[in-house]
LOKE-373497 format. One record per residue: residue in three letters; y, x, z of N, C-alpha, C in turn. Coordinates in steps of 0.02 Angstrom, whole numbers, plus 50000, padded with zeros to 5 digits. Last residue first. Layout:
<atoms>
atom type: Ala	nnorth: Y	neast: X	nup: Z	canorth: Y	caeast: X	caup: Z	cnorth: Y	ceast: X	cup: Z .
...
</atoms>
This chain:
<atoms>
atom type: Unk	nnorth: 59961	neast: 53627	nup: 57176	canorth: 59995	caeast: 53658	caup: 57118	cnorth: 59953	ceast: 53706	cup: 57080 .
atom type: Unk	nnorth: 59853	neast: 53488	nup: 57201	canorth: 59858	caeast: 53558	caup: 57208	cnorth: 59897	ceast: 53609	cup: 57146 .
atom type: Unk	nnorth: 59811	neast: 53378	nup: 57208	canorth: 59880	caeast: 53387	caup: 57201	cnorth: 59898	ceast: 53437	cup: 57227 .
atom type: Unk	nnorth: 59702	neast: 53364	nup: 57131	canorth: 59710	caeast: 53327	caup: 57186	cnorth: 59785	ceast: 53355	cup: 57234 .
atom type: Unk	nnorth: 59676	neast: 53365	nup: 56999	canorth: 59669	caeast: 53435	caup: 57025	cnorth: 59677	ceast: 53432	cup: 57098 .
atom type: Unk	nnorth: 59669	neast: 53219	nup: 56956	canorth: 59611	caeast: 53272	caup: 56950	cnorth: 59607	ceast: 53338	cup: 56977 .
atom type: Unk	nnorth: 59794	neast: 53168	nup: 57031	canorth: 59730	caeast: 53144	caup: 57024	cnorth: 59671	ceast: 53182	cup: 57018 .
atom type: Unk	nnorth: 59912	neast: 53270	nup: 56982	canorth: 59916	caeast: 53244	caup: 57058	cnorth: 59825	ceast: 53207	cup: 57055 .
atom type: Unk	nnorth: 59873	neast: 53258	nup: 56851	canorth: 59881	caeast: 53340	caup: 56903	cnorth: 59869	ceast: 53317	cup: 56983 .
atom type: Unk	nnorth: 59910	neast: 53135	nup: 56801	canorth: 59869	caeast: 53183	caup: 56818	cnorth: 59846	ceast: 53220	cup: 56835 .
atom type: Unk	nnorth: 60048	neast: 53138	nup: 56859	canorth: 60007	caeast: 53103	caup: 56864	cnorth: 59931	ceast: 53119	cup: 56871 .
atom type: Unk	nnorth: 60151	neast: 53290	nup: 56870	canorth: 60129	caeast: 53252	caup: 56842	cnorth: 60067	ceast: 53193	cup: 56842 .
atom type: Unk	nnorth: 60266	neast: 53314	nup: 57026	canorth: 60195	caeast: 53353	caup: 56995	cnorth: 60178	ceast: 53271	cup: 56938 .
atom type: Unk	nnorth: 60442	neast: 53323	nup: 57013	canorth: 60387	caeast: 53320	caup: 57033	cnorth: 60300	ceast: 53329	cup: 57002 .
atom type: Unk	nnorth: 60598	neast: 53392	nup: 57029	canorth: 60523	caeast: 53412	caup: 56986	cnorth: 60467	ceast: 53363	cup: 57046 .
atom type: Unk	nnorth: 60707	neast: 53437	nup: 57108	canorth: 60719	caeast: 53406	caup: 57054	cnorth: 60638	ceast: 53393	cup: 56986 .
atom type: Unk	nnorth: 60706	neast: 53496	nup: 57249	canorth: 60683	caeast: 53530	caup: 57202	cnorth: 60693	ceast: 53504	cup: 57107 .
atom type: Unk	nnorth: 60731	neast: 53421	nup: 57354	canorth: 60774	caeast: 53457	caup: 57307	cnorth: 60772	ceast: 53494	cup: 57252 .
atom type: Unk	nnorth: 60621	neast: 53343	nup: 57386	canorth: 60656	caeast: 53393	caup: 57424	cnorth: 60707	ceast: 53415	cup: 57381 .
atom type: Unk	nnorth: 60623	neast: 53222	nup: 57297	canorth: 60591	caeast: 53293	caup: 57289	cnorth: 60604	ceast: 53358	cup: 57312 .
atom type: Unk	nnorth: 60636	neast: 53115	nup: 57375	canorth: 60571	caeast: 53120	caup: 57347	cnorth: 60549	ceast: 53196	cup: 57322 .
atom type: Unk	nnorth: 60772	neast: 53144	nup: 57432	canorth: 60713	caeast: 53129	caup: 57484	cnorth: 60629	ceast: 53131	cup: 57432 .
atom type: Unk	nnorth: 60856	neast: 53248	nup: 57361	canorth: 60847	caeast: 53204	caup: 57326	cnorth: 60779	ceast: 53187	cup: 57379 .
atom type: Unk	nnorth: 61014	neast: 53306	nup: 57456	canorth: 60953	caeast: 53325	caup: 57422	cnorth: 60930	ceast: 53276	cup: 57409 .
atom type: Unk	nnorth: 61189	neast: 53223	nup: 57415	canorth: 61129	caeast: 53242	caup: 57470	cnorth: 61075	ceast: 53276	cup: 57429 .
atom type: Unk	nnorth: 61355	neast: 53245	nup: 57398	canorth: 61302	caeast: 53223	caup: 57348	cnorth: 61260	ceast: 53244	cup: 57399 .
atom type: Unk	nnorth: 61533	neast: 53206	nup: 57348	canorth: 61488	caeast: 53205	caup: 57368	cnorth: 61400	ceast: 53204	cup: 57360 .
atom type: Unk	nnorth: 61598	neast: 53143	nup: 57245	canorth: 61605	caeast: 53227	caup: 57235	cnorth: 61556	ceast: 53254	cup: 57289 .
atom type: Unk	nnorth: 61613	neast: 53006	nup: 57263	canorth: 61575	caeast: 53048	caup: 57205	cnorth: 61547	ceast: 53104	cup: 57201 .
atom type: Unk	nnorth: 61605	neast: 52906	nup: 57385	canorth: 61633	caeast: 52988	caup: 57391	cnorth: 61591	ceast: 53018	cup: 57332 .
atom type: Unk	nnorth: 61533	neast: 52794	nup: 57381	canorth: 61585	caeast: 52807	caup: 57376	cnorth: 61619	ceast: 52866	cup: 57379 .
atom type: Unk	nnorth: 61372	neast: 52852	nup: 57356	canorth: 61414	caeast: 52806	caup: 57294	cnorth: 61499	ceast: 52776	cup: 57321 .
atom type: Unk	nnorth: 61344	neast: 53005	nup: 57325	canorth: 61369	caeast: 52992	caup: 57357	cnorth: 61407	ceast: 52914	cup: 57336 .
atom type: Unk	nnorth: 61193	neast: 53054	nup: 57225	canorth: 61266	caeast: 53051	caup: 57230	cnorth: 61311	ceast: 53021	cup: 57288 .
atom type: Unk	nnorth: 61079	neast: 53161	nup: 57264	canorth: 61094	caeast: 53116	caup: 57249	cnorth: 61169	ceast: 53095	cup: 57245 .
atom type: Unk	nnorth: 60972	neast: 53305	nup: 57152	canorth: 61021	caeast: 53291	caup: 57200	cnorth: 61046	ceast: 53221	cup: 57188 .
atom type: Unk	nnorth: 60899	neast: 53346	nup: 57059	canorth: 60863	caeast: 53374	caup: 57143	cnorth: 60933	ceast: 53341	cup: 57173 .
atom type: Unk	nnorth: 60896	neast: 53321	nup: 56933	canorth: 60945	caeast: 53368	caup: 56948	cnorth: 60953	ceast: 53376	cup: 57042 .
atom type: Unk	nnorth: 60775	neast: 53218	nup: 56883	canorth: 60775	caeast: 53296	caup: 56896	cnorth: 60853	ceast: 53321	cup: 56889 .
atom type: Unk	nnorth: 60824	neast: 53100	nup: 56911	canorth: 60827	caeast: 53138	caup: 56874	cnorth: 60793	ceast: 53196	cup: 56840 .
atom type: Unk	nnorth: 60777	neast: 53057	nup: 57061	canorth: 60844	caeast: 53105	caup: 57018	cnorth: 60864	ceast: 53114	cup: 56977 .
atom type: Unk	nnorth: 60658	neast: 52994	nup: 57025	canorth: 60715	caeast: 52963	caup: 57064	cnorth: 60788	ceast: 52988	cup: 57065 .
atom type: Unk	nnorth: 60584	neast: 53050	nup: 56969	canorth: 60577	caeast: 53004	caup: 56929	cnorth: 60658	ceast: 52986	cup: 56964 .
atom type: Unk	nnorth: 60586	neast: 53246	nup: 56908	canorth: 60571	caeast: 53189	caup: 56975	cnorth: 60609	ceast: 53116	cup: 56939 .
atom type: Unk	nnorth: 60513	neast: 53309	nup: 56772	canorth: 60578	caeast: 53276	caup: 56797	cnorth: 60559	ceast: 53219	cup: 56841 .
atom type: Unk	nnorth: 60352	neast: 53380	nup: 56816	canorth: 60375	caeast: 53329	caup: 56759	cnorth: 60444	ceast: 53299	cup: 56813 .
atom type: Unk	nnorth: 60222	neast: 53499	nup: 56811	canorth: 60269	caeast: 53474	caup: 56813	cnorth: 60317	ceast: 53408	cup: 56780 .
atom type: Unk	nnorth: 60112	neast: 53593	nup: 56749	canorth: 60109	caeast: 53535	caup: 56793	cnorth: 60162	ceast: 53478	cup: 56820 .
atom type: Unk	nnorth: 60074	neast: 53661	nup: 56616	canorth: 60118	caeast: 53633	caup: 56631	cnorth: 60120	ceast: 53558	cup: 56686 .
atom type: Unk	nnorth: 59923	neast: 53720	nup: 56635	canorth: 59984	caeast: 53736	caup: 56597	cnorth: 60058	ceast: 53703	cup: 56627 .
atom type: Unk	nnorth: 59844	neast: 53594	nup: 56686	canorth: 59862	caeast: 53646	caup: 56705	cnorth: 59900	ceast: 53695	cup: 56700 .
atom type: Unk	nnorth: 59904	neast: 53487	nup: 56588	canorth: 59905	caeast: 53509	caup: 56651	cnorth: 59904	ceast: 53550	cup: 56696 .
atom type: Unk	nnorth: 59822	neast: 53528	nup: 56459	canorth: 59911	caeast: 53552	caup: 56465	cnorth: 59925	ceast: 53539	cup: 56541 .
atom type: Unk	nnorth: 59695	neast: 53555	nup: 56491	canorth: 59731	caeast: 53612	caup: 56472	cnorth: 59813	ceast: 53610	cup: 56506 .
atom type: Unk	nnorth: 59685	neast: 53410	nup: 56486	canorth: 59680	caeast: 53446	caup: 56552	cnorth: 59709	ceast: 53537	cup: 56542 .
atom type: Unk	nnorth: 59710	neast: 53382	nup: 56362	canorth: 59759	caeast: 53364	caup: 56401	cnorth: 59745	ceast: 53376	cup: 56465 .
atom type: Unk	nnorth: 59622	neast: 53457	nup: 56280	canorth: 59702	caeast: 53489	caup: 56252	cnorth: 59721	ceast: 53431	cup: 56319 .
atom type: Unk	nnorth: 59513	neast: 53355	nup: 56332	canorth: 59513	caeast: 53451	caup: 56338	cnorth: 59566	ceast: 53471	cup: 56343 .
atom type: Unk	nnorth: 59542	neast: 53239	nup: 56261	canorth: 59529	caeast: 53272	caup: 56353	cnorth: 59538	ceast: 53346	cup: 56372 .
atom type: Unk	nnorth: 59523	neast: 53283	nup: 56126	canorth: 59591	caeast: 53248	caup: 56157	cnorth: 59596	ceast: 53282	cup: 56228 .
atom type: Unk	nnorth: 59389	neast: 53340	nup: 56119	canorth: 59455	caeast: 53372	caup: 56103	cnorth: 59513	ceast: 53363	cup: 56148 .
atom type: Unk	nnorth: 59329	neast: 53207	nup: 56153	canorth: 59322	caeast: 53277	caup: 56202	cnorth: 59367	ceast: 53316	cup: 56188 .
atom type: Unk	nnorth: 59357	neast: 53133	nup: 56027	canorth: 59398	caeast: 53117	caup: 56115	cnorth: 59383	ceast: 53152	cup: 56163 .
atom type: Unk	nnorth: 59311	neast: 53210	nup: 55932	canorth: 59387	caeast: 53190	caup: 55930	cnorth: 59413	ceast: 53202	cup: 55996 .
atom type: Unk	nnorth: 59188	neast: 53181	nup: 55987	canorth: 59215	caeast: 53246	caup: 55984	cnorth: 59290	ceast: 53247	cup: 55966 .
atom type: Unk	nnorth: 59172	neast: 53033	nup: 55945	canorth: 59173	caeast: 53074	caup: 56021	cnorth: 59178	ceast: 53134	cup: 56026 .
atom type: Unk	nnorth: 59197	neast: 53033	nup: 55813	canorth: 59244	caeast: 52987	caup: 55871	cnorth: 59255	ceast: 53030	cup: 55918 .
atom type: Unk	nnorth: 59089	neast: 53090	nup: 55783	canorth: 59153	caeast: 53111	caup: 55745	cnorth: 59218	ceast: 53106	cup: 55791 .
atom type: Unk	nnorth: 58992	neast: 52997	nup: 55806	canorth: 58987	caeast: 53067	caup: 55825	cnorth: 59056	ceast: 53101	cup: 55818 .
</atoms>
């Protein structure tokens, strides 16, 4: 009994923080939304996975809320 209110807790505080905080540093940038240029350094493009934005949506968020910001 003890267990499974533990692990409704758990679920609870981690759909909370989803919604709360949907976000999470794009995997492919960084998160700094931009790529480098690998012979021209000083050069740099937007990041194709996160438009530029440097953020993409967290796993879960993308699954249970169906990837609705």
């Amino acid at each position: 009994m003890l267990l499974a209110i533990l692990a409704a807790s758990i679920a609870l505080a981690y759909l909370i923080s989803l919604a709360i905080f949907p976000w999470r540093p794009c995997r492919h940038c960084g998160g700094r939304g931009k790529l480098p240029d690998p012979v021209f350094t000083y050069a740099h493009r937007d990041c194709p996975r996160c438009n530029g934005k440097g953020r993409g949506q967290r796993f879960g968020r993308r699954i249970i809320f169906r990837g609705k910001p």
